[in-house]
N, C-alpha and C positions, 0 to 999 in steps of 0.2 A: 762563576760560569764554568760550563765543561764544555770541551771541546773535544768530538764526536770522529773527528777524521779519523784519525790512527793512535793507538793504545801505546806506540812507542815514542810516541814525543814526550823531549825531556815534561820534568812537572817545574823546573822552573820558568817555562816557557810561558806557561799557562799564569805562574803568580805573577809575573812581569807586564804581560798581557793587562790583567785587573786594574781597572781605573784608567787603562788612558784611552788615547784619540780613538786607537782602529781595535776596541777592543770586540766590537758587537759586530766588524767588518769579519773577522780572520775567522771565524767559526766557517762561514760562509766561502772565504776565500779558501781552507783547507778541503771542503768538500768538493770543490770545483779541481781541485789538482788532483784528489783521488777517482774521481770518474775521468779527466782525462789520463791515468794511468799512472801515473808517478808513483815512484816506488815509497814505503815509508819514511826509509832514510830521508830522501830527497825533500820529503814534504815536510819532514822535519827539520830539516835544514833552512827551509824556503820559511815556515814561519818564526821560525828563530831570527832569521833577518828581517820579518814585520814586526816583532815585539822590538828589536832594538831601533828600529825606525818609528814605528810607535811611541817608544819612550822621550826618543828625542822630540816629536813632535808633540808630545805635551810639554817638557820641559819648554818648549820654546815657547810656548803658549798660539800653537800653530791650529785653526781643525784641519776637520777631513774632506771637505770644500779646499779644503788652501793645495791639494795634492796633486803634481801636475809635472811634466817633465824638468822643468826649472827648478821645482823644490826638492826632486827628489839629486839632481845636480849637485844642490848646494849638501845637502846630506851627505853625497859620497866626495866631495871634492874637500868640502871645510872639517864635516866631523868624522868622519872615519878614518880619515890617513893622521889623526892626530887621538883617537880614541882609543880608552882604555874601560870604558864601562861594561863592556859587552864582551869578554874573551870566550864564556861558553856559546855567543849563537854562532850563523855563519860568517867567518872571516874572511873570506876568501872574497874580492873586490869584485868580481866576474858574477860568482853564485850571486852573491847580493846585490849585485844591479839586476841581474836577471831576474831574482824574487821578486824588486820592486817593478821592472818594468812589468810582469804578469801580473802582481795584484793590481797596478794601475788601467789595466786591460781590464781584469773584471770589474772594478768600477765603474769603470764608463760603461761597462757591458751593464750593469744594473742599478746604471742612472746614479748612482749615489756621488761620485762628481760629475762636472758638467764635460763634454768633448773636446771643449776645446776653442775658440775663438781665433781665426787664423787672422795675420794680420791684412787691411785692405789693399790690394794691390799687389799682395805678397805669391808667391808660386803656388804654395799648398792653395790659397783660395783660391788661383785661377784654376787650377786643375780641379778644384770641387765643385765649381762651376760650372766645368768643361764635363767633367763626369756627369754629373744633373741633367746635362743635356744631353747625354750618351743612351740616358736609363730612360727617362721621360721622352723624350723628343724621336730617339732614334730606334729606343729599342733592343737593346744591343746587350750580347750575353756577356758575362762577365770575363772571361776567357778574352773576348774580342776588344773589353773595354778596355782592359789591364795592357793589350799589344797598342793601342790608338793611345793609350795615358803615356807611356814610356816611352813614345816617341816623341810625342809633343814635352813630356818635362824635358827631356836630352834639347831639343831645339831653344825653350824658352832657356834654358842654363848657358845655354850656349850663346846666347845672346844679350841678358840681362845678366848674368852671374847672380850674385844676390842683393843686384838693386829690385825697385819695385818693377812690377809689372807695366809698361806700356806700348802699348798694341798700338797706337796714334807712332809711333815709332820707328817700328819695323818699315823694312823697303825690301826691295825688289834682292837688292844683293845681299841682305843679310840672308835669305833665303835659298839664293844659289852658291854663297860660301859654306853655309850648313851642310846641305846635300854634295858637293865639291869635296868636303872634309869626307864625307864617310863613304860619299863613292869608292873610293880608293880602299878600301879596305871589306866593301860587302859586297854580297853576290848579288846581283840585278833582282833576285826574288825578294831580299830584304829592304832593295832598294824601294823596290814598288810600295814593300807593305809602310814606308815612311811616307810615300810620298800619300799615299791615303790618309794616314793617322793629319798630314797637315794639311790636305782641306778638306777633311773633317772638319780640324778647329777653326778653318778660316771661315768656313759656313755656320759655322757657330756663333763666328764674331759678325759675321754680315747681320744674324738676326738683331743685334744690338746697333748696327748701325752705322759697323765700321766697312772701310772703305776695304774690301779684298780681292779685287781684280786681279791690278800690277802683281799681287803677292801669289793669285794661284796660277798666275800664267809665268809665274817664275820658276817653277817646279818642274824639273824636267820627266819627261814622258821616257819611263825606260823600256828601249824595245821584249818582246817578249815572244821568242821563238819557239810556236809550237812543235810536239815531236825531233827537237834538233839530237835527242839525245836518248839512248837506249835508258831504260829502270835497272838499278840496279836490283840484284835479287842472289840468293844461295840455293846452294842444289839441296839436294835431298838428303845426301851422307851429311854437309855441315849442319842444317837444319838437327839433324839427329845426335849431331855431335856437342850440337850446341846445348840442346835437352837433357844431354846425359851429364853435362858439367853440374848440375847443378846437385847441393848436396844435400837431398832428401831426409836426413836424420835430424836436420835442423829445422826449428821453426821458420827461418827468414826462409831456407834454401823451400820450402815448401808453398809459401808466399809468391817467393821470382819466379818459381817455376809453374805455378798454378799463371801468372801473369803473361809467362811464356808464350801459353798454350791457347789463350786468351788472342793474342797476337797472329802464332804462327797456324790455327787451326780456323780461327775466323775472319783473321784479318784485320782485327779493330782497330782505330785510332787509341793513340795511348790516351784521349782526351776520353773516349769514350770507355777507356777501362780503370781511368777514375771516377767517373761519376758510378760504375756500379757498384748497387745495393744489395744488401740480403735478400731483399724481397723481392729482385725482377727477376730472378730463377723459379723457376717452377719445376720441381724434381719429379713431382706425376708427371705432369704434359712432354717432361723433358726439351722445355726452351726455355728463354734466355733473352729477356729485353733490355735493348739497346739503345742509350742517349745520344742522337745522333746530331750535327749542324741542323741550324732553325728549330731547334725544340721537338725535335722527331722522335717516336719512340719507335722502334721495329722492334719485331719478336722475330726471332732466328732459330731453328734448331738447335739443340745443344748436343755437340760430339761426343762421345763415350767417351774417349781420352780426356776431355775434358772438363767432362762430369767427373770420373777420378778421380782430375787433381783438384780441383774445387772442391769436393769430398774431403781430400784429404787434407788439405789446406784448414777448413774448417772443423775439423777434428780433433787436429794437433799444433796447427799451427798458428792460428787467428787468437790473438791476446783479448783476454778479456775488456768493453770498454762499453761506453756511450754511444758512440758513435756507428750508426746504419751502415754506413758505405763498406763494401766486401772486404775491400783491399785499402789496410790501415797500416801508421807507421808501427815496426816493432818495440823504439824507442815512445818514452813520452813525449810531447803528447802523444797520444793515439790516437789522432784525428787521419783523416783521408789523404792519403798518398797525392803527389803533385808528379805531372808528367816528367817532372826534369829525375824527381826520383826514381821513376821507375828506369825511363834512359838508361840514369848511372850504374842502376843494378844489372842490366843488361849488357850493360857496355863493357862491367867488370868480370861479367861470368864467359863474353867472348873474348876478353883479352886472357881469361885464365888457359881457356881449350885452345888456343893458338889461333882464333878468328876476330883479334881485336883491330885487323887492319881491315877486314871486309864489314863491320859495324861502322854502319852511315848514321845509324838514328834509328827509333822505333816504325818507319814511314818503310825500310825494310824489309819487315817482315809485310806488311800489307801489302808488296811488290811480289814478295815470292808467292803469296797466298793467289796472284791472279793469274800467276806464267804457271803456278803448277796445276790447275785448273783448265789452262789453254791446255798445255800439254796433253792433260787423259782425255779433250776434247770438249770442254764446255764452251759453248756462244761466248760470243761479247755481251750479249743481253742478259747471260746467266750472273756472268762476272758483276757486270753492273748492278745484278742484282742482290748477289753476297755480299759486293764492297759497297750498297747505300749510295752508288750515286746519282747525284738529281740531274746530271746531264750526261747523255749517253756519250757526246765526243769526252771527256772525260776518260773513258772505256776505252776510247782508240788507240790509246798510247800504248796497250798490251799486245795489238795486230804486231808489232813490230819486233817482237820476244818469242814468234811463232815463225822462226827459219826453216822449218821443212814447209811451211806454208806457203812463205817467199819464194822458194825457189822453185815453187811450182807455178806463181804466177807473175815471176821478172821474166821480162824481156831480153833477150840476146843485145850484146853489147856493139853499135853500129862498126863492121868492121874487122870484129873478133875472129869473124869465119863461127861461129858456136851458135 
């Protein structure tokens, strides 16, 4: 058998490979690492650790049905901290759990073992149960299911530890020692988004038949004071200050900064400058369609400055790969970027220009994009309708960032003489 990935994997790889368990897997499993990016070395390191896991699993008289987080445990825990068969693959205990944990990913990915069987009553199936009703039942984007999954596993851990699961259980105060516990340490916005995630699940559980009144009137109601607080936002020298940090000879610095601009010229949610594609730009028309909350698509103009750096981004800086999405990691995989990375790039390049105290979060730049718009004079209605929002009080909170405005229509103070 030849194996097609890359020309510089040892050839003892390949003789070792011959005859056992996953020998008719790895061909398949090497071509999966080289479209998502991996370098040759690495891919050859990655199947140097399948043939020596291979070998073991024939000697044992194991197959490739039997392959599964537990066996590949017993692999690294019993034969490798005592083995001596394998000095040329990867040795390194880290690289080779990582090789097996991703070929065991492509398996499941192509059915060849089975997923898995969680135990009954156990966390994993309650929460993939809880999911099931997330997608089917409610509808609910993946973004939104993953904030409602992580609050509900922290409550059930919090409760159950890792006994089984029983819902016939819970009472009124294990629910307000939960939310007690984490009060104390979150802001009232995160507060809320827990108290959702848990009657979510309690309606969840009602449709089975469980008893969830006592439990969601346990839940307390965290006030939510509108306008109590100006937006934070940067002026226009930071905004420019910030753009010039970034350092354009390098492929990533062409990346953050096409991601920048993305932010501080339209506004967008960093959710919505992952989801873009190659394909929702249109460089004749010159716009730019956008993945917005509820499955929305808008088309937007696209700004010169930021046709540019998209340009140039895509030039010199976008790594070859599989994967659609615009904005990829530079590292392997090179799969589509996650909001928390793009943050941290931004978060790094303002702490570099001396604005790492004025970075709140990417939500930011979509603050300054409405007040500098107030400012040369656009409506609330306009703003509303760059920023995509579905409710115009939404918009209101920008009247407040417009001071020469104010002080043409406050009222004299009772008393001031003014």
């Amino acid at each position: 058998m030849s194996l097609r990935v890359t020309p510089k994997r040892p050839r003892r790889t390949r003789e070792w490979l011959r005859g056992t368990v996953l020998a008719s897997a790895a061909e398949g499993f090497g071509e999966q690492l080289e479209r998502r990016g991996y370098r040759p070395e690495v891919i050859s390191n990655y199947l140097g650790g399948v043939a020596h896991f291979s070998h073991w699993l024939t000697r044992t008289r194991r197959r490739i049905e039997d392959v599964d987080e537990a066996l590949i445990k017993v692999f690294l825990d019993r034969h490798v901290a005592a083995c001596h068969c394998a000095k040329w693959c990867a040795h390194r205990r880290l690289e080779l759990r990582l090789a097996l944990v991703l070929l065991l990913q492509w398996l499941r990915q192509e059915q060849i073992v089975s997923a898995g069987v969680c135990p009954v009553g156990g966390l994993e199936a309650e929460l993939a149960e809880f999911e099931h009703y997330l997608i089917g039942v409610c509808g609910l984007a993946a973004s939104t299911r993953c904030q409602l999954l992580r609050h509900v596993r922290c409550f059930l851990s919090a409760c159950f530890g890792r006994h089984p699961i029983n819902f016939a259980r819970l009472t009124a105060h294990d629910v307000r020692r939960f939310v007690e516990q984490h009060g104390a340490r979150w802001r009232p916005i995160s507060l809320r988004s827990v108290g959702v995630g848990l009657r979510s699940y309690f309606r969840f559980k009602a449709l089975n038949g469980a008893l969830v009144e006592p439990l969601g009137a346990a839940i307390p109601r965290v006030p939510r004071w509108r306008l109590t607080s100006l937006p934070k936002t940067l002026t226009e020298a930071e905004i420019d200050r910030l753009l010039g940090a970034f350092d354009r000879t390098r492929a990533k610095g062409l990346r953050d900064y096409a991601m920048a601009r993305c932010l501080t010229d339209l506004g967008l949610r960093a959710i919505e400058v992952t989801r873009l594609q190659l394909e929702d730009i249109d460089w004749d028309e010159g716009t730019i369609a956008i993945r917005g909350k509820g499955r929305r698509v808008d088309e937007l103009p696209l700004p010169k400055a930021l046709g540019v750096a998209l340009a140039q981004y895509l030039r010199r800086g976008r790594p070859h790969g599989q994967s659609r999405a615009l904005f990829v990691r530079w590292r392997a995989p090179r799969d589509q970027l996650t909001t928390n990375a793009i943050a941290s790039a931004l978060r790094a390049t303002a702490r570099q220009c001396g604005l790492g105290h004025r970075f709140t979060g990417t939500r930011l730049f979509r603050h300054t994009v409405a007040a500098r718009l107030l400012q040369r004079g656009a409506s609330l209605k306009a703003i509303a309708d760059v920023l995509r929002h579905r409710s115009f009080d939404t918009t209101t909170i920008y009247a407040k960032v417009d001071l020469v405005a104010l002080k043409r229509v406050a009222l004299s103070w009772p008393g001031s003489g003014l």
